[in-house]
C-alpha positions in Angstrom: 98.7 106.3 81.8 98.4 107.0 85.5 96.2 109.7 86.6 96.7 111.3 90.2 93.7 113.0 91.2 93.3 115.2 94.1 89.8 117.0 95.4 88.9 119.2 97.7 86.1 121.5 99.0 85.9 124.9 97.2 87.2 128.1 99.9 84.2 129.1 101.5 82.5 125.3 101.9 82.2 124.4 105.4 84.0 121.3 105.9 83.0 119.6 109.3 85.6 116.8 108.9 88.1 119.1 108.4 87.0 120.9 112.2 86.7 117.4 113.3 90.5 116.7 112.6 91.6 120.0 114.0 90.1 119.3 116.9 90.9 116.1 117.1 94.8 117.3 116.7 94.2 119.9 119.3 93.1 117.4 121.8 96.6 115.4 121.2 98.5 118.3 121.8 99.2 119.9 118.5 97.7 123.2 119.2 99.7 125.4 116.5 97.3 123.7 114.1 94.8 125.7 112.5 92.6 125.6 108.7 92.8 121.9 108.3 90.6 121.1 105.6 89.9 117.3 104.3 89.8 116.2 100.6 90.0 113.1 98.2 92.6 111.6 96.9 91.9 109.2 94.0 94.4 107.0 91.6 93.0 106.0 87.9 94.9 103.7 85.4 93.9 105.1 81.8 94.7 102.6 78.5 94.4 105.8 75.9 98.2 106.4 75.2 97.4 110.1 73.9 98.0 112.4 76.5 95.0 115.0 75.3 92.6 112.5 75.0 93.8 111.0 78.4 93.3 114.1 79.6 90.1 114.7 78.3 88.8 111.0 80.0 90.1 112.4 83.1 88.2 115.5 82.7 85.2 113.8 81.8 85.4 111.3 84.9 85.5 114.4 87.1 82.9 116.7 85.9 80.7 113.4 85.6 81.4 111.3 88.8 84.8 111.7 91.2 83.6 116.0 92.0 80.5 117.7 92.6 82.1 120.6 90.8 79.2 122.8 93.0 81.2 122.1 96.5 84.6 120.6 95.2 87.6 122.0 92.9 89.8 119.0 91.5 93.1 118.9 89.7 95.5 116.1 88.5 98.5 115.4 87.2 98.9 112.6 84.4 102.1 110.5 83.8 102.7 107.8 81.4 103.0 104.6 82.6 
């Protein structure tokens, strides 16, 4: 199974890349851009075939390693492969 995982800073973290991009954008003209706020984006082959215990190695590998559930919110959507 293929896990798609995406993470990003929880509302409320400061994110400096994010105001590094956005200004970065401004300076090449795009100046109705506003918020921009960076993230992960992180692709995991899983070998369990059971989609609930897939899930629950997914879970697992967040919590543990890919988030620092403190500062970051994660989701991910699962597909067999």
């Amino acid at each position: 199974m293929k896990a798609r995982i995406t993470i990003t800073l929880k509302p409320g973290v400061l994110d400096p890349q994010g105001k590094a991009i956005e200004g970065a954008l401004h300076a090449l003209g795009f100046g109705a851009v506003d918020g921009v706020r960076q993230g992960k984006y992180i692709e995991v082959e899983v070998t369990e075939s059971d989609p609930d215990k897939a899930r629950a190695e997914i879970e697992r590998m967040c919590e543990q390693l890919l988030a620092n559930t403190i500062i970051e919110n994660y989701a991910y959507e699962l597909e067999a492969a």
